[in-house]
MIDOSE-1310 file (N, C-alpha, C; in nm, 2 decimals, decimal comma, always signed):
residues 261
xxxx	+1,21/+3,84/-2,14/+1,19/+3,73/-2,04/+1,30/+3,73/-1,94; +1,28/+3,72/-1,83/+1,36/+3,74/-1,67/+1,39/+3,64/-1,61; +1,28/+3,57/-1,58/+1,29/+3,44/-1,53/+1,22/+3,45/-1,37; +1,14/+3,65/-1,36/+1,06/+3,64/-1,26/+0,96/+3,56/-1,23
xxxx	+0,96/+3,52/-1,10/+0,83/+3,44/-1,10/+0,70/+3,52/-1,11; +0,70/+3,63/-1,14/+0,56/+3,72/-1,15/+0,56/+3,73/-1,32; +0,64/+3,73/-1,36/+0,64/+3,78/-1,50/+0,65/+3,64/-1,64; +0,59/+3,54/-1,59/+0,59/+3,44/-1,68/+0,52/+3,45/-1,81
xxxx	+0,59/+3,40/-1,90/+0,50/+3,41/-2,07/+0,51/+3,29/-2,11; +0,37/+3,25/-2,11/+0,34/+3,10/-2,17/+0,28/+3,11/-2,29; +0,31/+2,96/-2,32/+0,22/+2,93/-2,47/+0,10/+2,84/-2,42; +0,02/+2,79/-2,48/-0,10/+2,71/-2,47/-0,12/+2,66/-2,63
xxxx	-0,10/+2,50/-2,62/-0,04/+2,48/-2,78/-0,18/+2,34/-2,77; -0,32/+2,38/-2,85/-0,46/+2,28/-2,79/-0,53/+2,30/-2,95; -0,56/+2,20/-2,98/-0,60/+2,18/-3,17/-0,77/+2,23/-3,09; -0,83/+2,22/-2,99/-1,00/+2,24/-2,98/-0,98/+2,37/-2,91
xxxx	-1,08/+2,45/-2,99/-1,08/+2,57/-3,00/-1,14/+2,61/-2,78; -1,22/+2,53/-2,76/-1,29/+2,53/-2,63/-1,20/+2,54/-2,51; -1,11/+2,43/-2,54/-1,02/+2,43/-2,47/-0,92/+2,48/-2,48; -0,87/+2,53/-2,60/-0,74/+2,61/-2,56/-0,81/+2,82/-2,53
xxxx	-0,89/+2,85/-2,49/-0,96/+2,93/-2,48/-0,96/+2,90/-2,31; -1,05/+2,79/-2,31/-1,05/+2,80/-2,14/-0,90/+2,77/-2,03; -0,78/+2,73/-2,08/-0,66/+2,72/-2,04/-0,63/+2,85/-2,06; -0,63/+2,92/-2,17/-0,60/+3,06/-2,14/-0,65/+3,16/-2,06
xxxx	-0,78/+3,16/-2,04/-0,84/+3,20/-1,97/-0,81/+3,20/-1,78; -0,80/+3,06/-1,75/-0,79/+3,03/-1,65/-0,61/+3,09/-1,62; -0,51/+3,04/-1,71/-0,39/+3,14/-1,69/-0,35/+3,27/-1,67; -0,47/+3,28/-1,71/-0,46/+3,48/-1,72/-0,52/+3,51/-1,60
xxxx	-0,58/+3,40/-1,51/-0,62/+3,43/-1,38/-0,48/+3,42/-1,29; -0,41/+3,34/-1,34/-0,32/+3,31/-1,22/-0,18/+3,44/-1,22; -0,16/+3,47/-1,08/-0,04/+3,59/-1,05/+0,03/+3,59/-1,12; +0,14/+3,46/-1,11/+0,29/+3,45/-1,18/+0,24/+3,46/-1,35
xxxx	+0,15/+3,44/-1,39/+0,14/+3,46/-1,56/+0,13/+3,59/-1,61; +0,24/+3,65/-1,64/+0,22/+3,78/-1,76/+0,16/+3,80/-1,87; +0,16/+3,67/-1,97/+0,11/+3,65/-2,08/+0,09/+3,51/-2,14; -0,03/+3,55/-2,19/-0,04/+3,42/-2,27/-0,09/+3,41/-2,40
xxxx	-0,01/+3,28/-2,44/-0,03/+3,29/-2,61/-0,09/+3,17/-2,66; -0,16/+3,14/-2,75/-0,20/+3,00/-2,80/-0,16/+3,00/-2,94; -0,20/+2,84/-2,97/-0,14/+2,80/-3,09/-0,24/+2,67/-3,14; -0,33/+2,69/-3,23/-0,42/+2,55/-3,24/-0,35/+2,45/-3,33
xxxx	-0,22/+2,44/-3,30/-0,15/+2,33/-3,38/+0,01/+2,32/-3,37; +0,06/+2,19/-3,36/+0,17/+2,20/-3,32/+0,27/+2,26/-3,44; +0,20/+2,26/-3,56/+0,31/+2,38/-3,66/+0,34/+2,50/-3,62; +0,20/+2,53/-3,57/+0,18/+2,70/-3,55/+0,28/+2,69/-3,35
xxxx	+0,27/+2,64/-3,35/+0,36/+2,62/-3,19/+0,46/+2,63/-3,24; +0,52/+2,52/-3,33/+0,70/+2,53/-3,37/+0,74/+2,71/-3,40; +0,64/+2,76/-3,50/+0,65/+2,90/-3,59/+0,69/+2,99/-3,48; +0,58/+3,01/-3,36/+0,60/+3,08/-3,25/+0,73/+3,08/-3,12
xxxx	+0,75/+2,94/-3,14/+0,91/+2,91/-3,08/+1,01/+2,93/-3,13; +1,00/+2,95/-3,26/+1,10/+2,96/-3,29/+1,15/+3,15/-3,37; +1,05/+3,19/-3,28/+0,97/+3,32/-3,31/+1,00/+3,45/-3,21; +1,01/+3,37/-3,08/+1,00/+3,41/-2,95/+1,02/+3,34/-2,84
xxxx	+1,06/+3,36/-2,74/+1,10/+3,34/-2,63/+0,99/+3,32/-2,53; +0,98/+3,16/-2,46/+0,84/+3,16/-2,39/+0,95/+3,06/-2,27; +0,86/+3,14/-2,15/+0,92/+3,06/-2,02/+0,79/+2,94/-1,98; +0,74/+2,90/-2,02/+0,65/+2,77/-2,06/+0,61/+2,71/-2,15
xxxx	+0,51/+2,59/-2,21/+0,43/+2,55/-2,27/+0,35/+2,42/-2,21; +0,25/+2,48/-2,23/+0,13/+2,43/-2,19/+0,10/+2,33/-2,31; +0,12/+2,20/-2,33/+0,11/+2,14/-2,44/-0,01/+2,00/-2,46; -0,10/+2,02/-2,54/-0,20/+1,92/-2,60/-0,08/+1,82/-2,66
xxxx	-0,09/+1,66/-2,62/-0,05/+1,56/-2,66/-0,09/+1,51/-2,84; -0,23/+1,48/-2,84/-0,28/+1,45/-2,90/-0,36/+1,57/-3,01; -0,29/+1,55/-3,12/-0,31/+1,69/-3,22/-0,30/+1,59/-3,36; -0,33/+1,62/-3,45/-0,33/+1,60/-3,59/-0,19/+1,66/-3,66
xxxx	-0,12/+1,61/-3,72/+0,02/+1,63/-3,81/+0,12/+1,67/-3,67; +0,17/+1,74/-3,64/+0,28/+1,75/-3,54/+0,23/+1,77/-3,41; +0,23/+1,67/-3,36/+0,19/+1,61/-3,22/+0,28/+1,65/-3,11; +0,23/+1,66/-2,96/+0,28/+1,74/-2,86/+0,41/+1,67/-2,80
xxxx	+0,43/+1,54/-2,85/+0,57/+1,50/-2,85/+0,69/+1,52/-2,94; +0,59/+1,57/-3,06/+0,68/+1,60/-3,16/+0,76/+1,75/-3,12; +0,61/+1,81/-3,08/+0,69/+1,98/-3,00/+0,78/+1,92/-2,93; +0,75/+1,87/-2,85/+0,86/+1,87/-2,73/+0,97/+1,84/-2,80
xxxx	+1,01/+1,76/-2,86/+1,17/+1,72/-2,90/+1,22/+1,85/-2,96; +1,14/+1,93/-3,07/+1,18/+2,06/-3,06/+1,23/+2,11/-3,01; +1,13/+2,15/-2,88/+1,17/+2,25/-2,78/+1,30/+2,19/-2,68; +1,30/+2,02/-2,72/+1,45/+2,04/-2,61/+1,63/+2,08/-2,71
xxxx	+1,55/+2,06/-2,81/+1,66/+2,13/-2,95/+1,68/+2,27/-2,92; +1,61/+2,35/-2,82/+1,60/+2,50/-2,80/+1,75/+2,55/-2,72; +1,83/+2,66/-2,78/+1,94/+2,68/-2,67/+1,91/+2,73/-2,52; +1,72/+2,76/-2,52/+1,68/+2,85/-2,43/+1,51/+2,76/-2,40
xxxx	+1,52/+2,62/-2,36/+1,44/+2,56/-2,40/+1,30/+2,64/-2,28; +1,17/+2,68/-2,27/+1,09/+2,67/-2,21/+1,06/+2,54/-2,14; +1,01/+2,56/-2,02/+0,94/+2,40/-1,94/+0,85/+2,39/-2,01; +0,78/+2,23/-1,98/+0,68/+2,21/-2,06/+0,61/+2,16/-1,98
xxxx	+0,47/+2,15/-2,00/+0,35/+2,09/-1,94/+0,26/+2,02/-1,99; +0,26/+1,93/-2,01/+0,17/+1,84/-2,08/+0,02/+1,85/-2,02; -0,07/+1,85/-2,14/-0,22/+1,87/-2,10/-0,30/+1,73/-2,19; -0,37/+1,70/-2,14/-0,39/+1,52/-2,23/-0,51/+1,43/-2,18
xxxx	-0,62/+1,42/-2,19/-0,69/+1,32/-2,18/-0,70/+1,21/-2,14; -0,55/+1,16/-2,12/-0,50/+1,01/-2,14/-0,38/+1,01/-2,04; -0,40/+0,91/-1,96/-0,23/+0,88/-1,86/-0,16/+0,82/-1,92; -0,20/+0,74/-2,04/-0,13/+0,68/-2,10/+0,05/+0,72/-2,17
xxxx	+0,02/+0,86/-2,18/+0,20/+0,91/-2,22/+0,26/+0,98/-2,08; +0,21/+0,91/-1,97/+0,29/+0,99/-1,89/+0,46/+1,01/-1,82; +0,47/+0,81/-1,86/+0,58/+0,80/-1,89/+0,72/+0,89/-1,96; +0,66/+0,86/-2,08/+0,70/+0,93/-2,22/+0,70/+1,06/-2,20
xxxx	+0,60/+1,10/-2,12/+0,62/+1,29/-2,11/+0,74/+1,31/-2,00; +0,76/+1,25/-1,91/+0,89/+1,30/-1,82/+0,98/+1,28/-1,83; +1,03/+1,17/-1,94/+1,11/+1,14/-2,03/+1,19/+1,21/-2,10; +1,08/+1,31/-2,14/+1,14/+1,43/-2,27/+1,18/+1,56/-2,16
xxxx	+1,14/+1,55/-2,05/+1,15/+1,65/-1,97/+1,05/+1,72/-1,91; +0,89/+1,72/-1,89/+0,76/+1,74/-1,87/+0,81/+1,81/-1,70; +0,76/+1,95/-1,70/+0,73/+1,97/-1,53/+0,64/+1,92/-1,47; +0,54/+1,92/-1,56/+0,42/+1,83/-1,53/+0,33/+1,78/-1,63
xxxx	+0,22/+1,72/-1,60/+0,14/+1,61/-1,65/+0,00/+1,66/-1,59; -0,07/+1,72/-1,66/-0,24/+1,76/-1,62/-0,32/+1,64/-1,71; -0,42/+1,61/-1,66/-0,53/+1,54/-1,70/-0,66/+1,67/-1,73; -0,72/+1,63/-1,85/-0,85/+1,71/-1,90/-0,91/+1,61/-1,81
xxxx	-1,02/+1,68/-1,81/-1,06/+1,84/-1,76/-1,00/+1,92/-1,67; -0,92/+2,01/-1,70/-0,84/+2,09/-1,58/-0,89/+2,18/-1,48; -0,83/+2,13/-1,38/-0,92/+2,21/-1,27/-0,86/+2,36/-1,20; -0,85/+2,47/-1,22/-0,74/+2,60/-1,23/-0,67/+2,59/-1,05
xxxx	-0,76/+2,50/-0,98/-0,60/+2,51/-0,85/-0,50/+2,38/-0,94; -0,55/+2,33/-1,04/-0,43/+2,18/-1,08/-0,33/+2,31/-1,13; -0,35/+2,38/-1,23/-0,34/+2,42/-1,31/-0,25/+2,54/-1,25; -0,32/+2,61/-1,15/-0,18/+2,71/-1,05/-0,09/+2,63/-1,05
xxxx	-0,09/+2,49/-0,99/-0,01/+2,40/-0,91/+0,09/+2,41/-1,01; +0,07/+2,37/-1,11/+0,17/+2,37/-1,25/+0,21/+2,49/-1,27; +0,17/+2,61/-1,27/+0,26/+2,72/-1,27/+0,35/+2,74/-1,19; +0,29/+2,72/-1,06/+0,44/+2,70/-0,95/+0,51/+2,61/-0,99
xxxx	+0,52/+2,49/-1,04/+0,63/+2,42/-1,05/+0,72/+2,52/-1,18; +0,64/+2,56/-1,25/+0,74/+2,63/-1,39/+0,76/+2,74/-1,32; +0,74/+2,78/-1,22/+0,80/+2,94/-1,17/+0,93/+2,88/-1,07; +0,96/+2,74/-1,01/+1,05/+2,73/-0,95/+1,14/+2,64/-1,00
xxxx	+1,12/+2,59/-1,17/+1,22/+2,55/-1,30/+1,28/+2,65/-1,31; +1,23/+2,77/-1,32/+1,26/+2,90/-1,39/+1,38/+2,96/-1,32; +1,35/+2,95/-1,16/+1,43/+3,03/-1,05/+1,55/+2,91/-1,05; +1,52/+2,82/-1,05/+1,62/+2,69/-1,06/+1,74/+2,70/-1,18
xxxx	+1,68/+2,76/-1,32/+1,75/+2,75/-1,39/+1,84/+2,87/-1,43; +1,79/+2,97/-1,34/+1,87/+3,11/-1,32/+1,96/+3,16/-1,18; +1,96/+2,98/-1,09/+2,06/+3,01/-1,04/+1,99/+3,05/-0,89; +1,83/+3,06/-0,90/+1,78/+3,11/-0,77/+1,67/+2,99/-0,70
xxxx	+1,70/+2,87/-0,72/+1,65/+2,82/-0,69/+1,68/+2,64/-0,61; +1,87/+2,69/-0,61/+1,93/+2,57/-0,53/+2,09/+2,61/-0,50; +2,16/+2,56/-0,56/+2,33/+2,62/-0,50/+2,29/+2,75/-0,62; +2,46/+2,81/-0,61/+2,50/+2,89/-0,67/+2,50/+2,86/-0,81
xxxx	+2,44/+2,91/-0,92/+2,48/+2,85/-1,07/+2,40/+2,76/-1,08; +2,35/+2,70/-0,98/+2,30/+2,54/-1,00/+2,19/+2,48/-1,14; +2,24/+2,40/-1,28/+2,17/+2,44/-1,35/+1,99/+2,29/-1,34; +1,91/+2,34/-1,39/+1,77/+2,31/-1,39/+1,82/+2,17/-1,46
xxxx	+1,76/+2,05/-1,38/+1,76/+1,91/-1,39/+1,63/+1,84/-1,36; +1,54/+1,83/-1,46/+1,42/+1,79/-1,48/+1,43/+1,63/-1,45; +1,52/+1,58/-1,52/+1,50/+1,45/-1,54/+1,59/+1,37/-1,38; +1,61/+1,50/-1,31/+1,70/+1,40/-1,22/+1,59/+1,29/-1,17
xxxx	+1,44/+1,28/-1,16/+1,35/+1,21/-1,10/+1,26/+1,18/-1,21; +1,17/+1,06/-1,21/+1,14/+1,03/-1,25/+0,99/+1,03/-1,19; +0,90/+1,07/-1,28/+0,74/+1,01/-1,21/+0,67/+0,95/-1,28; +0,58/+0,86/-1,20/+0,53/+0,74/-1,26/+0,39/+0,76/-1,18
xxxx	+0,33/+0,74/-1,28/+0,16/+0,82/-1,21/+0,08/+0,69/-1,27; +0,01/+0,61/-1,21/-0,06/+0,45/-1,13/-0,17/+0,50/-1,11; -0,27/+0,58/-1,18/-0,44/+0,63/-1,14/-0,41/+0,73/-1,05; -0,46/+0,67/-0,93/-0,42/+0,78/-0,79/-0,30/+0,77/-0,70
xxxx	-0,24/+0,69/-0,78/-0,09/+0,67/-0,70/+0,02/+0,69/-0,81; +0,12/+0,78/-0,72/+0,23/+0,86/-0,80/+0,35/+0,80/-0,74; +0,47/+0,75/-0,83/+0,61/+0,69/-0,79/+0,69/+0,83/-0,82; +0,77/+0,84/-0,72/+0,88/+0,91/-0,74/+1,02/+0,83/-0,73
xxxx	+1,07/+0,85/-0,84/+1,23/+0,72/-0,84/+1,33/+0,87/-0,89; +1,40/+0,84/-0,76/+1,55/+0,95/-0,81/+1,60/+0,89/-0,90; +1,73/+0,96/-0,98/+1,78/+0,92/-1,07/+1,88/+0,85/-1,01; +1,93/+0,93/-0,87/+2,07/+0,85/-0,80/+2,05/+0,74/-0,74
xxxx	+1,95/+0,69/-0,69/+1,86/+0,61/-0,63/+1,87/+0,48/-0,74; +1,86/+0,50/-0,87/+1,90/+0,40/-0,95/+2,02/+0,36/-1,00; +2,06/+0,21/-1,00/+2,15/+0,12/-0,96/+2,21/+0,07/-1,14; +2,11/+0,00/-1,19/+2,11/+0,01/-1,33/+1,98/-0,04/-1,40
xxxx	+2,00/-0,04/-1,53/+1,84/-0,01/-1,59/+1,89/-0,16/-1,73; +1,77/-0,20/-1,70/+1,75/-0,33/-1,83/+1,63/-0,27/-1,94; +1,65/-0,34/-2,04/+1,60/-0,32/-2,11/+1,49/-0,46/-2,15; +1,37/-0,39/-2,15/+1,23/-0,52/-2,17/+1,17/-0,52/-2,26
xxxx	+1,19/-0,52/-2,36/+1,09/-0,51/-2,45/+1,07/-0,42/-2,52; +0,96/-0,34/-2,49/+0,99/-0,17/-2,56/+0,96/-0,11/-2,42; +0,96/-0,18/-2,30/+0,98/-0,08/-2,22/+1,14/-0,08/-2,14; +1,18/-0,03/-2,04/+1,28/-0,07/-1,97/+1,23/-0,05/-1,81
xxxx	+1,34/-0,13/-1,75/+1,30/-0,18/-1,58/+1,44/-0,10/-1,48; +1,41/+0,02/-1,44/+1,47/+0,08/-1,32/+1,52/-0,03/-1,20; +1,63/-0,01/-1,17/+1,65/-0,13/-1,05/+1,73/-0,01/-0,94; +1,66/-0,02/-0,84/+1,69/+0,02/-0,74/+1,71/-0,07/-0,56
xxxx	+1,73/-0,01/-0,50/+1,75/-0,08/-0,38/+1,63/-0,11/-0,30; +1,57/-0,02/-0,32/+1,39/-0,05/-0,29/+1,32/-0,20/-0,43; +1,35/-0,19/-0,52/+1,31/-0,29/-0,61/+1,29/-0,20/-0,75; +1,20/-0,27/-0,84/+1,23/-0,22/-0,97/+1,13/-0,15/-1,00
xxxx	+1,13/-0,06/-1,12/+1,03/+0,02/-1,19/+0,99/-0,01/-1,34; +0,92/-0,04/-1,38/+0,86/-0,08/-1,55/+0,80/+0,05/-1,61; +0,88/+0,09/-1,71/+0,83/+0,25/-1,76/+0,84/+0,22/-1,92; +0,74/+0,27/-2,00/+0,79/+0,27/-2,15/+0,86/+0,37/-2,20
xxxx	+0,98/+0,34/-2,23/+1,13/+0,43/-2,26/+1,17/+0,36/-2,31; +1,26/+0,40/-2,44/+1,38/+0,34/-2,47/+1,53/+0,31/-2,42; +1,59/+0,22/-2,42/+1,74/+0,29/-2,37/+1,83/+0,33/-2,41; +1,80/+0,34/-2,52/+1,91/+0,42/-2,58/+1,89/+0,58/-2,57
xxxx	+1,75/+0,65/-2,54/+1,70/+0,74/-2,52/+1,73/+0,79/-2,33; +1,73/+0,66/-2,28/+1,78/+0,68/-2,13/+1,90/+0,73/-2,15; +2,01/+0,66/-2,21/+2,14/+0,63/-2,20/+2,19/+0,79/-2,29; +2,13/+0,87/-2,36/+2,16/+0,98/-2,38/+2,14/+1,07/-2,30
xxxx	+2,04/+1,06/-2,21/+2,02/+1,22/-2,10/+2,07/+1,12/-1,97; +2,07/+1,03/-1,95/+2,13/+1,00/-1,80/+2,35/+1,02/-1,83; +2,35/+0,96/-1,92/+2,49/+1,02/-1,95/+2,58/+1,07/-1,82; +2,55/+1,21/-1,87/+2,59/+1,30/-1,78/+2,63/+1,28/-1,62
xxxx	+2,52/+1,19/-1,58/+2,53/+1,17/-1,48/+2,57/+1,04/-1,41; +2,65/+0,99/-1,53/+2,75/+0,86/-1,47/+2,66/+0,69/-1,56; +2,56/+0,71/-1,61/+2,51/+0,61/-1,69/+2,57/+0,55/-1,77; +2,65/+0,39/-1,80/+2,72/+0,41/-1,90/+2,66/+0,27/-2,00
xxxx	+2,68/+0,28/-2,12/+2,57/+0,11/-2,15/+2,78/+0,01/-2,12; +2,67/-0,09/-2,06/+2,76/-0,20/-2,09/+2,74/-0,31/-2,11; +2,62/-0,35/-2,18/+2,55/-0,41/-2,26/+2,45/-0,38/-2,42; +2,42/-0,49/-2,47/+2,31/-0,40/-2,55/+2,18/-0,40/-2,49
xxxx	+2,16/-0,49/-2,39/+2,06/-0,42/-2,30/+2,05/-0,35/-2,14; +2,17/-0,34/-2,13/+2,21/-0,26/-2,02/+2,23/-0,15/-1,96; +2,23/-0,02/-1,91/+2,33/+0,02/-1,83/+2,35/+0,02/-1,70; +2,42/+0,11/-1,63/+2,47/+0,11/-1,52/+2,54/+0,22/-1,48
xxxx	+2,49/+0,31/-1,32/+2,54/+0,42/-1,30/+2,64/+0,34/-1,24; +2,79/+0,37/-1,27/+2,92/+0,37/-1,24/+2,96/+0,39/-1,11; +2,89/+0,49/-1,04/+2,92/+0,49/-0,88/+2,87/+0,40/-0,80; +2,82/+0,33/-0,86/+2,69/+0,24/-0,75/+2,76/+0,09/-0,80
xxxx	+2,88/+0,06/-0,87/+2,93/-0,07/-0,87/+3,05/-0,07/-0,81; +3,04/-0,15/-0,67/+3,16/-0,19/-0,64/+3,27/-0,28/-0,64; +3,23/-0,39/-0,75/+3,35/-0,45/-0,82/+3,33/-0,54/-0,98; +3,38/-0,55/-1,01/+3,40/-0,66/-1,18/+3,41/-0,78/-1,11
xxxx	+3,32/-0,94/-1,19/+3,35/-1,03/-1,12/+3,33/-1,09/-1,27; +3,40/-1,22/-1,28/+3,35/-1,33/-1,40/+3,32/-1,43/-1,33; +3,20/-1,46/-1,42/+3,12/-1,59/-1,35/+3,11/-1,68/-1,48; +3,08/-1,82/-1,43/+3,08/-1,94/-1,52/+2,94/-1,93/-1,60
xxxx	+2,82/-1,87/-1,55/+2,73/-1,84/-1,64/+2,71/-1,74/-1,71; +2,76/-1,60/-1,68/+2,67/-1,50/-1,74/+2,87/-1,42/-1,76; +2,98/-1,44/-1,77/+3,06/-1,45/-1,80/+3,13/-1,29/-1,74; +3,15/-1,17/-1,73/+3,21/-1,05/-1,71/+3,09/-0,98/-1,63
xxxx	+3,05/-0,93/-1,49/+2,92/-0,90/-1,44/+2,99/-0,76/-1,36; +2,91/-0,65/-1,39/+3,00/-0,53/-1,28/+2,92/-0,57/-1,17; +2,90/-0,58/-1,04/+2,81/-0,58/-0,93/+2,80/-0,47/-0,87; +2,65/-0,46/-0,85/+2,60/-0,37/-0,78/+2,51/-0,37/-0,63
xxxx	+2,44/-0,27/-0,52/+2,39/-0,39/-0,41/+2,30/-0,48/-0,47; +2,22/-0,38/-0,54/+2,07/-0,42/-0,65/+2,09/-0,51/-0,77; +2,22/-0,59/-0,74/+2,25/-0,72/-0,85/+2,31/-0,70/-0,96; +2,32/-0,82/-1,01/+2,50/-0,81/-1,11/+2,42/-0,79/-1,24
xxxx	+2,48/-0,71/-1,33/+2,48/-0,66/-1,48/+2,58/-0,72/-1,61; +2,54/-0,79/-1,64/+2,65/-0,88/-1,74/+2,71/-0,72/-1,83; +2,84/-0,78/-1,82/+2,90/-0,70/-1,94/+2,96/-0,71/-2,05; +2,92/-0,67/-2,16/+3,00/-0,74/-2,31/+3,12/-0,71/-2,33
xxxx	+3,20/-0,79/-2,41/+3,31/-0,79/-2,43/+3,34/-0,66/-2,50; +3,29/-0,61/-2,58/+3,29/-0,44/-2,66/+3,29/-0,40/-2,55; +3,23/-0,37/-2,44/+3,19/-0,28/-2,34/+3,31/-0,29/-2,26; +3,39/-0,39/-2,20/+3,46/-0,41/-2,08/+3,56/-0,30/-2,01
xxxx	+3,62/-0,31/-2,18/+3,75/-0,22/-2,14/+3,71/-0,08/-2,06; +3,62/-0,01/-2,19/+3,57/+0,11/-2,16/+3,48/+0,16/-2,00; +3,44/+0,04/-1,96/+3,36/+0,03/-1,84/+3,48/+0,04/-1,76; +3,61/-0,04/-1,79/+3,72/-0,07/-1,67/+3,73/+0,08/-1,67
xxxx	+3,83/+0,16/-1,71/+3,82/+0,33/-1,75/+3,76/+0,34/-1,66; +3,63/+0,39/-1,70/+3,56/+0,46/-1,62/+3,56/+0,37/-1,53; +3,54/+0,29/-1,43/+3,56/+0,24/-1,30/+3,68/+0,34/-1,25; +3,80/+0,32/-1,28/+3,92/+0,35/-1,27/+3,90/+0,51/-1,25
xxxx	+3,86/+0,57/-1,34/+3,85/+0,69/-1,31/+3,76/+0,79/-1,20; +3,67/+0,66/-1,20/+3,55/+0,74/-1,06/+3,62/+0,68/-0,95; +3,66/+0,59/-0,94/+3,79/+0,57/-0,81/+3,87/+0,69/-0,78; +3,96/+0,69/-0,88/+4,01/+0,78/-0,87/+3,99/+0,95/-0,82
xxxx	+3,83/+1,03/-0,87/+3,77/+1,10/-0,80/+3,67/+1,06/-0,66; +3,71/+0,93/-0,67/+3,61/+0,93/-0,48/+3,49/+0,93/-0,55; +3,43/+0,87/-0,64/+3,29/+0,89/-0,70/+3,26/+0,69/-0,68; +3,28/+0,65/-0,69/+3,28/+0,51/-0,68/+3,21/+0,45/-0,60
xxxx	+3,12/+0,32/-0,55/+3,08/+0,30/-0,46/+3,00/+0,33/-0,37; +2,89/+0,38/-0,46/+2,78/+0,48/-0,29/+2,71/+0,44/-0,20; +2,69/+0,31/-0,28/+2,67/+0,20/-0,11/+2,75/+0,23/-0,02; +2,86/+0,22/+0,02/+2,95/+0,26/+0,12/+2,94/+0,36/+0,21
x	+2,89/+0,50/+0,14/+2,83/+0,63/+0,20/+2,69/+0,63/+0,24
């Protein structure tokens, strides 16, 4: 595996024999695909990944015993993870699929220009994550954006773009400067891959990217609040100190603040 965009090797991971036939089929039509492999179950998928080296998977959601979410958490356990593509009947996990890291999200019946369209996106993961597809080194960041797919209407929410994230129920609510987003996610599952990127909890139903608050305030109702443009975030007493720190420290790098810029 290269990480040429002509030379791609996918999997196709589909429990109905019709359909995982006609996805391969129609892949073996498209340029960038070199090979393709199928799997009528997500065991026989795990076996194969962990078997061999694939620069995609084309993945059925809904399967009997190890289900196409269950692959995926797998495959992001991979030191050499493949992109993934979710294939599904249902919009219902679409959320949950970009979540885990999904390049994309096909609806059955697949139509083979949807279905190109998704190979290009995995042939410019690929170049992205070998350094040829943004700066120098630049490594492949799936989740910097978020998509939210509404029938025929699709949201795109940056990740920097968000201010801080509450927690609803079993879903949680994006707050941005444009307004908010309602996605089923966990946050504790947010608060592990956003991490990296400045997210810190300072609540138990909170967090908050760190650059986007420009000051600590206590108030007589809601008692220690970091403020942001997009509105104040209470902060708990466990949380404070840790939160001061890191304030202090993204000050210190000029990271602080991005309202300002």
């Amino acid at each position: 595996m290269n990480g040429s965009p002509r030379s791609l090797r996918v999997l196709v991971v589909e429990d109905e024999a019709s359909t995982r036939e006609e996805l391969a089929e129609f892949l073996g039509d498209v340029p960038e695909v070199d090979e393709v492999y199928t799997a009528e179950s997500g065991t026989r998928a795990v076996q194969l990944l962990g078997a061999a080296a694939f620069d995609a998977v084309f993945l059925d959601i809904s399967m009997p015993g190890l289900d196409g979410m269950d692959v995926a958490r797998v495959i992001g356990r991979l030191s050499a993870p493949p992109s993934i593509v979710f294939v599904t009947a249902s919009e219902s996990h679409a959320i949950e699929a970009f979540g885990v890291g999904a390049v994309d999200y096909l609806l059955k019946p697949i139509r083979p220009e949807r279905l190109a369209e998704s190979v290009s996106r995995v042939a410019a993961a690929r170049r992205a994550a070998a350094g040829d597809g943004g700066g120098p080194g630049e490594p492949r960041d799936e989740l910097a954006v978020v998509q939210i797919d509404h029938g025929r209407r699709t949201v795109f929410v940056r990740r920097d773009d968000v201010q801080f994230v509450e927690a609803h129920g079993d879903y949680i609510r994006l707050h941005t400067a444009q307004g908010t987003h309602l996605i089923r996610l966990s946050l504790s599952y947010l608060e592990e891959i956003w991490a990296p990127a400045g997210f810190v909890r300072v609540h138990r139903g909170y967090l908050v990217a760190v650059g986007w608050v420009h000051d600590l305030r206590v108030t007589s109702s809601s008692g220690l609040v970091a403020c942001t443009p997009a509105g104040d975030v209470p902060v708990s007493r466990r949380h404070a100190r840790s939160l001061k720190e890191q304030l202090l420290e993204a000050a210190r790098s000029g990271q602080l603040g991005r309202a300002a810029r």
